[in-house]
C-alpha positions in Angstrom: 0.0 0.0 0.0 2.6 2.1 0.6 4.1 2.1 -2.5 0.6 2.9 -4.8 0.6 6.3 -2.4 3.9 7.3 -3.2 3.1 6.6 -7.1 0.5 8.3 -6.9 1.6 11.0 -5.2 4.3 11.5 -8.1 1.5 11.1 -10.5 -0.5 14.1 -9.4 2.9 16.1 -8.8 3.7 15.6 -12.4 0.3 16.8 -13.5 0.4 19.9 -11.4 4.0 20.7 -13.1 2.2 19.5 -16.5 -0.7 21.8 -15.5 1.4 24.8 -14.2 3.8 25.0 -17.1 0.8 24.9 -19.6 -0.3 27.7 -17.6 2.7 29.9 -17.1 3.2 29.3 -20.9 -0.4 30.2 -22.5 0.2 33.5 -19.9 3.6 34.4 -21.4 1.9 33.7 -24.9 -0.7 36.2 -24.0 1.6 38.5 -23.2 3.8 38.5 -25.9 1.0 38.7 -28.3 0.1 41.9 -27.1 3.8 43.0 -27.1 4.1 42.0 -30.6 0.9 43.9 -31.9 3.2 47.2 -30.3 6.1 48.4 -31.4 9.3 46.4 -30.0 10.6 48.0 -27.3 14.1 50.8 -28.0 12.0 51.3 -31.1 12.4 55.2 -32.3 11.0 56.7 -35.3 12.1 60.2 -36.3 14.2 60.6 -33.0 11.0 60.1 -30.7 11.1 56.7 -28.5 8.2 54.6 -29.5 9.0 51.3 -27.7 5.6 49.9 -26.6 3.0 52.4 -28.1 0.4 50.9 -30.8 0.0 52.3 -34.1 -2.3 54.6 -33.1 -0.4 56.4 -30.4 2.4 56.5 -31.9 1.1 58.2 -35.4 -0.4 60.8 -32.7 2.9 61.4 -30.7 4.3 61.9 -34.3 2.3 64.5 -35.5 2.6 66.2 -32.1 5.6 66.8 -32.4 6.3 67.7 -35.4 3.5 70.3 -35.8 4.7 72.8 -32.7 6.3 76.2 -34.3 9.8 76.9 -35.1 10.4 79.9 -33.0 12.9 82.2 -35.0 14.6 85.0 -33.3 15.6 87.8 -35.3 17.6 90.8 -33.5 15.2 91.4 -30.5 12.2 90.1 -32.7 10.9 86.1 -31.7 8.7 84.8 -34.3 6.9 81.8 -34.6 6.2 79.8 -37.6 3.3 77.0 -38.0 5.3 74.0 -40.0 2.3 74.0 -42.1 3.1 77.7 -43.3 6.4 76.1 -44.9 4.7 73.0 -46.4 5.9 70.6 -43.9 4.3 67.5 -44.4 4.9 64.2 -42.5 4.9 60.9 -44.3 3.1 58.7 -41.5 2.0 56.4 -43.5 6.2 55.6 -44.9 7.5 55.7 -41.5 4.6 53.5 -39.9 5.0 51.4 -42.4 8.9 51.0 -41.8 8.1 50.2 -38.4 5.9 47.6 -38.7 8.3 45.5 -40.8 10.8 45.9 -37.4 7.5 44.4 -35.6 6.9 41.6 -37.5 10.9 40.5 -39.2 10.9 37.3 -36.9 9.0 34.5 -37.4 6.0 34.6 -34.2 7.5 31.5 -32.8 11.6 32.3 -33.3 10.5 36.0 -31.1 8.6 33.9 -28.8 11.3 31.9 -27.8 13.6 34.8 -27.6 11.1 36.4 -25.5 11.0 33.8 -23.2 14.4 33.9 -22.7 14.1 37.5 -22.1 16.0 38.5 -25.2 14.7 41.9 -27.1 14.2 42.3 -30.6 17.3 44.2 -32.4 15.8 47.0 -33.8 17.0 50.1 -36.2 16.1 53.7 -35.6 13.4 54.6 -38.2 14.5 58.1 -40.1 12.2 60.7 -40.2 10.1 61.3 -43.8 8.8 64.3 -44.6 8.7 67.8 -47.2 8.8 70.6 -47.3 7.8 73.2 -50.1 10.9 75.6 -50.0 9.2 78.3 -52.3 6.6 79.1 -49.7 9.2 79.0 -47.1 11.2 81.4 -49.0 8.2 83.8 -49.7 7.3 84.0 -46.2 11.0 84.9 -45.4 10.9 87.5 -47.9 7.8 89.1 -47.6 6.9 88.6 -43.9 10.3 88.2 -42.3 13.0 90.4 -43.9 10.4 93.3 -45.2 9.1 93.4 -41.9 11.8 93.4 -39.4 15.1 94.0 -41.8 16.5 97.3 -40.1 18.1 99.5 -43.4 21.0 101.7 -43.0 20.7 105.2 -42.1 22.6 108.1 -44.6 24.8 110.4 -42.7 23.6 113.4 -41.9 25.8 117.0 -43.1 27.0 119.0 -39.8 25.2 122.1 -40.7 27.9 124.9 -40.8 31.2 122.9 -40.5 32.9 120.2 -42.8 31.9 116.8 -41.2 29.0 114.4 -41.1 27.1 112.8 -38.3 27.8 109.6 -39.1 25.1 106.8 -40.5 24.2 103.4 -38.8 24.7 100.4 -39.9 21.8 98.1 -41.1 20.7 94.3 -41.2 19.8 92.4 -44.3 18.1 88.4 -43.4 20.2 86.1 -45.3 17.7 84.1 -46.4 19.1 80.9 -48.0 20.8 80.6 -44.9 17.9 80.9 -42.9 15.8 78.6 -45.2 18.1 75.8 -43.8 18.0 76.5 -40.7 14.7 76.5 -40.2 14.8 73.0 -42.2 16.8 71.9 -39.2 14.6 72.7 -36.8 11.5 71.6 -38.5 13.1 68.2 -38.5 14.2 67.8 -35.7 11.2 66.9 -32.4 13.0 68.7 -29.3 15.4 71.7 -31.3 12.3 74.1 -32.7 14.7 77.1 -31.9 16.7 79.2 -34.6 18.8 82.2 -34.9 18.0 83.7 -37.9 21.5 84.7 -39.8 21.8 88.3 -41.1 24.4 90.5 -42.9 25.1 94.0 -41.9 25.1 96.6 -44.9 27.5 99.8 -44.0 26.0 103.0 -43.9 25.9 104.4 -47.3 27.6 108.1 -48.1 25.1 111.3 -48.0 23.5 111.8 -51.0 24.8 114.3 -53.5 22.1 116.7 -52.6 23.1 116.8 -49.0 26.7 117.1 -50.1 25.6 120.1 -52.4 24.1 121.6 -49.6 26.9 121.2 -47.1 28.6 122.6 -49.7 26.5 125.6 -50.0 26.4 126.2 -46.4 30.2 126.2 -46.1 30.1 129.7 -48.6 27.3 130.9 -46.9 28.7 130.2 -43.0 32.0 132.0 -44.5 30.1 135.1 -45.6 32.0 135.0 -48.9 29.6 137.9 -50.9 31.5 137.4 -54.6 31.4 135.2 -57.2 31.8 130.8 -56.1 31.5 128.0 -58.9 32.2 124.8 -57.8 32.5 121.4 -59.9 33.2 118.0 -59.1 33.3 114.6 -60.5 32.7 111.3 -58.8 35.1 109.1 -60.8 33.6 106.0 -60.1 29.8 106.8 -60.6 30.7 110.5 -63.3 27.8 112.3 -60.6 28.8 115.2 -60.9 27.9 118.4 -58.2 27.6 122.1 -60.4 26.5 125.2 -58.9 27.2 128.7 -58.9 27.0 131.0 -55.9 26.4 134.3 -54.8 25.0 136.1 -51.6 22.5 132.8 -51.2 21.6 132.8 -54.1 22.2 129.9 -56.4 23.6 131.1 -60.3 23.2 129.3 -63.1 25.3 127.2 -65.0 24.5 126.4 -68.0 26.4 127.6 -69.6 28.8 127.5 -67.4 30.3 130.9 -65.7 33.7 132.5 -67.4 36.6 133.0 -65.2 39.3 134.2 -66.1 41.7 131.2 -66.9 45.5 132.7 -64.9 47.8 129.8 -64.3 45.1 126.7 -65.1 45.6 127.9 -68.9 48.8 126.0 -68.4 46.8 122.2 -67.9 45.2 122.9 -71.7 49.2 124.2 -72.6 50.6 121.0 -71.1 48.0 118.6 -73.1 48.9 120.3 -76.7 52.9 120.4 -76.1 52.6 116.7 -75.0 50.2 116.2 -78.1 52.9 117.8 -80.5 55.9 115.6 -78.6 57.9 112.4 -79.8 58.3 109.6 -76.9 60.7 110.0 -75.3 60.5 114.0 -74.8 63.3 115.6 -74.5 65.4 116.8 -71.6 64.8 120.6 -72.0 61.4 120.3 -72.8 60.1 118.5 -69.4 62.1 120.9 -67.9 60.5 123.6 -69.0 56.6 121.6 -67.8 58.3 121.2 -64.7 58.9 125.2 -64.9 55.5 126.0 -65.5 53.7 123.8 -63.8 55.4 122.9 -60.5 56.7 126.8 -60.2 53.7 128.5 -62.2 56.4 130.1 -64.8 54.8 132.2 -67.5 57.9 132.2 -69.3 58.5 128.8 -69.6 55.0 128.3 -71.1 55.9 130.6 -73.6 58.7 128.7 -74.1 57.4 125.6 -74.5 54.8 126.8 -76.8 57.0 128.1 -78.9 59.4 125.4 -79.2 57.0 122.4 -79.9 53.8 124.6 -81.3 55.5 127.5 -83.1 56.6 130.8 -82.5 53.4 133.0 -84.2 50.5 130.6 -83.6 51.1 128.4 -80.3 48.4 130.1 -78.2 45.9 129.8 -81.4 46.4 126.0 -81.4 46.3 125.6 -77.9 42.8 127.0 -78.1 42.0 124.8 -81.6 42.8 121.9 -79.2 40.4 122.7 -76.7 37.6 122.8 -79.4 38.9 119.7 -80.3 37.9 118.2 -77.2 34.5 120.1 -77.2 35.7 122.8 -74.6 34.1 125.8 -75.9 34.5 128.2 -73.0 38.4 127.7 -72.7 40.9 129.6 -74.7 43.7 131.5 -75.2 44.9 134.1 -77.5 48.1 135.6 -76.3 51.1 134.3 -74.8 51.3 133.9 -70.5 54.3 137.3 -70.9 52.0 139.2 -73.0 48.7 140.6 -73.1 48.6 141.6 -77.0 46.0 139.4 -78.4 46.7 137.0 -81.3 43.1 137.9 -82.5 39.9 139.5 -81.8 38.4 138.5 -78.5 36.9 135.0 -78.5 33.0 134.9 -78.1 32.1 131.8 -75.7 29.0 130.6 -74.7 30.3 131.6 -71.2 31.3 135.4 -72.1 28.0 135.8 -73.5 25.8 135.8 -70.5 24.5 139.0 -69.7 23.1 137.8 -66.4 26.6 137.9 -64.2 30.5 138.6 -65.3 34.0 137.9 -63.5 35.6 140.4 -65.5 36.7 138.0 -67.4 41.0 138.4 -69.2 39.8 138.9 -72.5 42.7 136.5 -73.9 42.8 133.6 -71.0 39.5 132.2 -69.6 38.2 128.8 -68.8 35.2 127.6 -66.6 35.6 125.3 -63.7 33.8 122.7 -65.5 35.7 122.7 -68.6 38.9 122.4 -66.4 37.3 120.0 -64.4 36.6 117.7 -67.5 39.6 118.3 -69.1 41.3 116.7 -66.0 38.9 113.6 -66.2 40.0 113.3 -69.9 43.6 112.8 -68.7 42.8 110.5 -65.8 40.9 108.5 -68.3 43.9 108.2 -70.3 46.0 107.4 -67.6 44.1 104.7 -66.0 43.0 103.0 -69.4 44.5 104.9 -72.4 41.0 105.8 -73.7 38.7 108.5 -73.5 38.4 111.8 -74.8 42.1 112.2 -75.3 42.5 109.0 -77.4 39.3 109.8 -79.5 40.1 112.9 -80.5 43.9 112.8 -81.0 44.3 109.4 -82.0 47.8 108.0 -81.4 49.1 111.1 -80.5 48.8 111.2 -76.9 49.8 108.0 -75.4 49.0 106.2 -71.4 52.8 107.4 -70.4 52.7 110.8 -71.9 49.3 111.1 -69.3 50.8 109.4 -66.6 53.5 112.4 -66.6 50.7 114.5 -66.8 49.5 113.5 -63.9 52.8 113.5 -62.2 53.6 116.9 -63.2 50.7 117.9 -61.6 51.0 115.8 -58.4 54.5 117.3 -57.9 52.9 120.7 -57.6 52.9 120.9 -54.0 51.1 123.6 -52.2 51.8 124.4 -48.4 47.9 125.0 -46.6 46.6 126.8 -49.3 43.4 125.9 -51.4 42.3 122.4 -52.3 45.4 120.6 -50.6 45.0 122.4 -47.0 41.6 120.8 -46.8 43.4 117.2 -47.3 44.9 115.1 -45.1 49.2 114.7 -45.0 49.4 111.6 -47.7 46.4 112.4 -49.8 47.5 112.6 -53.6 46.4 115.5 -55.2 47.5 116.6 -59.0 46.1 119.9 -59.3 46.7 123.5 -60.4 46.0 126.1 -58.3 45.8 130.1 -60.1 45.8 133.5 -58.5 47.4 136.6 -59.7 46.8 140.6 -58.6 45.0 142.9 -61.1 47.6 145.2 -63.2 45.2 148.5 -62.5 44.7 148.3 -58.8 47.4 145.4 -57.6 44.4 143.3 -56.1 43.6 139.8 -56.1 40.4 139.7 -58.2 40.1 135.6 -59.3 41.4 132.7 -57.5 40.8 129.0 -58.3 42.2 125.8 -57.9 41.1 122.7 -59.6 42.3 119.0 -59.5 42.5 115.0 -58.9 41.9 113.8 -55.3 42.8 110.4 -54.7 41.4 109.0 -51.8 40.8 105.5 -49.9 37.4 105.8 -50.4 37.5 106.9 -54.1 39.1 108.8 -56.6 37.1 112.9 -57.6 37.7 115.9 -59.9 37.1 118.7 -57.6 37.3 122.6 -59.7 36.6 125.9 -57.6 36.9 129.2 -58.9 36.2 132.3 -56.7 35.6 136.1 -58.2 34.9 139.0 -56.3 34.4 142.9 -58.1 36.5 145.0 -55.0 38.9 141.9 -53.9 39.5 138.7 -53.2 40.6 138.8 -49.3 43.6 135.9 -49.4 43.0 134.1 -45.8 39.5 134.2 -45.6 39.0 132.8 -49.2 41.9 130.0 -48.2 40.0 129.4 -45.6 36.8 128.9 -47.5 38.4 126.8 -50.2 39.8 124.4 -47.9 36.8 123.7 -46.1 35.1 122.8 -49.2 38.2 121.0 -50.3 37.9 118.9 -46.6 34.2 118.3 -46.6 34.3 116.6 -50.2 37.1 114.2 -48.7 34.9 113.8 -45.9 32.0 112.8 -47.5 34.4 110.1 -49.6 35.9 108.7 -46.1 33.4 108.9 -43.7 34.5 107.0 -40.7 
């Protein structure tokens, strides 16, 4: 008897084991059906931890997400922007889809037995899949963004009565490509929705011409000069020009252009036809003599020059036939620089024949500031290309050296703090030529002018002034004037 009990005490063990296992095994079954309908745990679709949700869920965690704003900060601006106002569109569909195959790559039984041995499915982070429609993004950066909140430069401002400008403030510009991918970023990404938006600053631009013109204006009027002011100057890299004549605040005309008598800046138009008449190299004696007349302001040795490359009898008459060459009209010169016995009747100009305002005008030497002022841009042309006006009208006969000595002629007349160069800095280069002389009847300064090429950091100018006045021309307060003008046209080229 004893033995049936223990048998059968074995028996009904064996069955509870039997019984228990069954159990424990249809429970784990269970369970890992319901963990196999989820996504397998570490699972991560677009950077956002899945592991665990249903299909369901996890399409709505998605599109959570990924719908919050951008927020853009922009200077002291923060904007937001709706991912829908960019096109962003998520592909749910693709990246559930992607998922699921992660679900269900082993066989049900092979992840069943890896379950129970409480091994996880590998699994591969699913990349996010999305668009986005970059011409509406770039339209709203345009037209919303960077016309809205783009700050523009501000202009300098002229320091009524003085020389100087207040200066202008930078601006910002968005740089939108730049910002087109950053905002990419951040619409891809679930937890960095935060961007800086990139911008370049834009430097202040110069003044305007018209403030310039006035600052200009002011600078005669603040000096109380009552006679005759015409001022021209060039912009070499844009040829804007600034015209204007002046007189007790009133503003003369110039067209034409006012006559002046032409004193030593005769000697730039003398210099062009001697050089015109010359065989490369020039000879010795010859530069000498430029060097004479234009670094000391001899008259003789412009007569002498004339006479030995032009002719004796008719060098002043073909000095003037050059000018007309060139389309001067108002400039001329009938006699020789020692002489005031005129080669021929008094030349008519379109200058000389207003009846509105004279200078008095030397009835065998006159020019206007603007024809001197062009005739200079003619041989700066020439010496920076070996074109322009020279070239065209005296073809081959004025070549890019003969100009460049020209120009060197004319920087080598140096000037101590008078005119045009006591308004420049020490260092500027400046190849100009400056006139004054006294009146023959009453020993007075009548005319003074001083016109030349300014080069500068911020650009290269023609600047021509020619002052009159009927009773005199008083030398330090006139100086004085000139320079100013002189220092404000640098200034507005190198503002700070």
């Amino acid at each position: 008897m004893k033995r049936n009990r223990s048998f059968s005490a074995l028996r009904w063990f064996s069955v509870f084991f039997i019984f228990s296992a069954v159990i424990l095994t249809v429970t784990q079954l269970i369970s890992f059906s319901r963990i196999r309908s989820n996504f397998p745990a570490g699972l991560r679709i677009a950077g956002i931890p899945v592991g665990g949700l249903d299909r369901q869920t996890t399409a709505q965690r998605l599109l959570v997400a990924f719908s919050m704003p951008v927020e853009m900060r922009y200077n002291d601006a923060v904007i937001q922007i709706k991912p829908d106002v960019a096109g962003f569109e998520l592909d749910l569909e693709g990246m559930l889809t992607a998922a699921d195959l992660q679900r269900t790559s082993q066989p049900f039984w092979v992840g069943f037995w890896e379950f129970l041995w409480n091994q996880q499915l590998p699994t591969t982070e699913v990349p996010l899949k999305s668009s986005i429609n970059e011409d509406r993004l770039r339209n709203f950066l345009q037209f919303e963004i960077a016309s809205r909140y783009d700050q523009p430069p501000t202009q300098p401002i002229p320091i009524a009565g003085s020389t100087g400008f207040i200066a202008g403030q930078p601006g910002s510009v968005l740089n939108i490509d730049r910002a087109i991918k950053l905002i990419t970023d951040a619409l891809h990404s679930p937890t960095s929705r935060v961007v800086n938006l990139s911008f370049s600053s834009t430097n202040a631009p110069r003044p305007s011409f018209t403030n310039l013109e006035i600052l200009l204006q002011q600078i005669i009027k603040v000096n109380n000069f009552d006679g005759i002011v015409d001022l021209y100057m060039e912009d070499l890299q844009t040829n804007e020009t600034i015209h204007f004549g002046y007189q007790n605040g009133t503003i003369l005309s110039t067209h034409p252009d006012i006559a002046f008598s032409a004193i030593s800046t005769i000697k730039i138009p003398i210099m062009i036809s001697a050089f015109r008449r010359l065989d490369e190299p020039a000879p010795e004696y010859i530069l000498n003599q430029i060097i004479l007349m234009i670094e000391q302001s001899g008259n003789g040795p412009a007569d002498i020059l004339m006479q030995s490359v032009m002719g004796e009898n008719v060098a002043p008459l073909e000095v003037t036939q050059d000018m007309q060459t060139l389309g001067l009209q108002n400039t001329f010169l009938g006699a020789y620089m020692t002489s005031s016995v005129p080669l021929y009747r008094p030349l008519k100009t379109p200058s000389n024949q207003r009846t509105d305002i004279t200078t008095d005008p030397d009835p065998v030497s006159q020019t206007t500031p603007s024809d001197i002022g062009q005739l200079l841009g003619d041989i700066y042309m020439c010496d920076n290309t070996g074109g322009g006006a020279l070239a065209a009208a005296f073809p081959g006969e004025i070549s890019q050296a003969e100009c460049q000595q020209m120009i060197n002629f004319l920087v080598d007349n140096k000037t101590v703090a008078i005119l045009l160069q006591a308004g420049l800095p020490e260092g500027i280069k400046i190849a100009h030529k400056h006139a004054y002389a006294t009146d023959e009847s009453d020993g007075l300064i009548h005319t003074m002018g001083d016109s030349g090429i300014v080069y500068t950091p911020g650009g290269d100018y023609i600047v021509s002034v020619f002052v009159y006045h009927p009773v005199q021309v008083v030398w330090n307060p006139t100086n004085k004037m000139v320079s100013e003008l002189s220092q404000a046209i640098y200034n507005y080229f190198n503002l700070e």
